[in-house]
C-alpha positions as CSV (number, residue, x, y, z in Angstrom):
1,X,-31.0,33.1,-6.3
2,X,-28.1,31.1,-7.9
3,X,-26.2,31.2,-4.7
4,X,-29.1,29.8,-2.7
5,X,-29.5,26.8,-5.4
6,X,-25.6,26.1,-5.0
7,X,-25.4,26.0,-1.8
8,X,-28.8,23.8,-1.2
9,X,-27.1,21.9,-4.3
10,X,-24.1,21.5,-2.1
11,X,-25.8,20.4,1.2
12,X,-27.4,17.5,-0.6
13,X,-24.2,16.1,-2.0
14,X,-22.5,16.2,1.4
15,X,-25.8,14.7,3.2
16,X,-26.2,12.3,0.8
17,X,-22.6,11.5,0.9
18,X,-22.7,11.1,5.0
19,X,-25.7,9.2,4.3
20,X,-23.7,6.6,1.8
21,X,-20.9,6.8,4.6
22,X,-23.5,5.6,7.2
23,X,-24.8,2.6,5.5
24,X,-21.2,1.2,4.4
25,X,-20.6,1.2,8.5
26,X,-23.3,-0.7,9.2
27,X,-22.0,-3.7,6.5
28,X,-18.4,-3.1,7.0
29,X,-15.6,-3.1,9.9
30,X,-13.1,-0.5,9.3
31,X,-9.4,-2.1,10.3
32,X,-8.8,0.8,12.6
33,X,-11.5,-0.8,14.5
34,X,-10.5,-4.0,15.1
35,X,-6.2,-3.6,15.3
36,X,-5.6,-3.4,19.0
37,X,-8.4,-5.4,20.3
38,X,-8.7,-8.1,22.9
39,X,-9.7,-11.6,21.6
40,X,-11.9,-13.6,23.9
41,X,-12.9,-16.9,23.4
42,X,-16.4,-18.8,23.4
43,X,-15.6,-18.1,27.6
44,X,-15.5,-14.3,27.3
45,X,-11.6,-15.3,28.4
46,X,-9.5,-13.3,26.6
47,X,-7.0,-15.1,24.4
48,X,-4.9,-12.1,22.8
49,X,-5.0,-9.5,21.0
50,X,-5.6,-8.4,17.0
51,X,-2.4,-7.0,16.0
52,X,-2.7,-7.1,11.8
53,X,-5.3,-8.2,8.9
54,X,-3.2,-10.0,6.3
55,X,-5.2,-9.6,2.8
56,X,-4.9,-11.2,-0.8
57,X,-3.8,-9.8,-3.9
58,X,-7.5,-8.8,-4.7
59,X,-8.4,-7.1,-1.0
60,X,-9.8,-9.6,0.9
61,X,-8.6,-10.1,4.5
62,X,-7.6,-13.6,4.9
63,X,-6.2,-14.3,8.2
64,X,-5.7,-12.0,11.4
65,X,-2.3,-12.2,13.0
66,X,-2.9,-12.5,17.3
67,X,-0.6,-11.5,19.6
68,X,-1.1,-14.4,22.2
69,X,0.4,-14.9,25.7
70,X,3.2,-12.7,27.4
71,X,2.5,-10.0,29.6
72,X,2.3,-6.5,29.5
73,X,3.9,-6.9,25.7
74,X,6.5,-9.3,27.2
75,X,7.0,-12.9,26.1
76,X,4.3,-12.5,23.7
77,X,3.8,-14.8,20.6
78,X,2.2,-14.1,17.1
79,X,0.3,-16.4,15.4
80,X,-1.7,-16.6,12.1
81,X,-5.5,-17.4,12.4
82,X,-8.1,-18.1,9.4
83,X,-10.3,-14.5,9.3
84,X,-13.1,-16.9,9.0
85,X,-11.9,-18.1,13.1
86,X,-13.4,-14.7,14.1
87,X,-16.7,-13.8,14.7
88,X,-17.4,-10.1,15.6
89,X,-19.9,-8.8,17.8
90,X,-20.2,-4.9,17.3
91,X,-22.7,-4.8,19.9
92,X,-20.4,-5.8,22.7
93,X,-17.5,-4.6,20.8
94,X,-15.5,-8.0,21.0
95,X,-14.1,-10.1,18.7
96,X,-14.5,-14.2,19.4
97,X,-12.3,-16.9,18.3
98,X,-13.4,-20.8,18.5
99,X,-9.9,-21.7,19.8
100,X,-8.7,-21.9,23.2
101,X,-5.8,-19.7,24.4
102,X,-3.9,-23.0,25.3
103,X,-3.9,-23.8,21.6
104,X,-3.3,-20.9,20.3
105,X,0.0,-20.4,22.5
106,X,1.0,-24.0,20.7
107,X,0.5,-23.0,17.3
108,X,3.5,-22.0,15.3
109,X,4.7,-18.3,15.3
110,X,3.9,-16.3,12.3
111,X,7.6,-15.3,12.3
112,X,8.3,-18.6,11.6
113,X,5.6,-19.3,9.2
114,X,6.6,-16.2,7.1
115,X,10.3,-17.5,6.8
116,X,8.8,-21.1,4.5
117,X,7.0,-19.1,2.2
């Protein structure tokens, strides 16, 4: 009898665990998510990709860095856009930016940004 109450003990915890899990996903992006995904603007065109989440001292993400223009990884630029630029849609699986590509190929590199602070 102790055994069955551990293990029914033991099969809440993990359900209510996965359960917990569940509900945090459907509030929360996990990073792994969104690294590596195209960028489309208000078009559906896509403007680059999502390369890295740059955060504050307390955890928040503040800005996503894009890999924008190039080719096949060639010729590519990275720039620094305001997190708040991006608007995700989990349904579609795409991430949206209210900038053009054209603008975003003009903006300076993060490389160069990260050398004046």
């Amino acid at each position: 009898m102790r055994k069955l109450i551990i293990v029914v003990a033991t099969l809440m915890l993990a359900a209510s665990v996965g359960w917990a899990a569940d509900k945090i996903m459907d509030t929360h992006i996990k990073a792994s998510k969104v690294i590596g995904q195209s960028v489309k603007d208000s078009a559906g065109e896509k403007v680059g990709t999502l390369d890295e989440l740059i955060l504050d001292v307390e955890g928040r993400v503040t800005h996503a860095i894009l890999s924008v223009g190039g080719f096949l990884g060639m010729g590519d630029k990275r720039v620094a856009v305001s997190w708040g630029d991006l608007t995700f849609k989990p349904k579609q699986d795409t991430i949206v930016i209210n900038k053009r590509k054209e603008d975003l190929k003009k903006a300076p590199s993060y490389e160069s940004y990260k050398k004046t602070q």
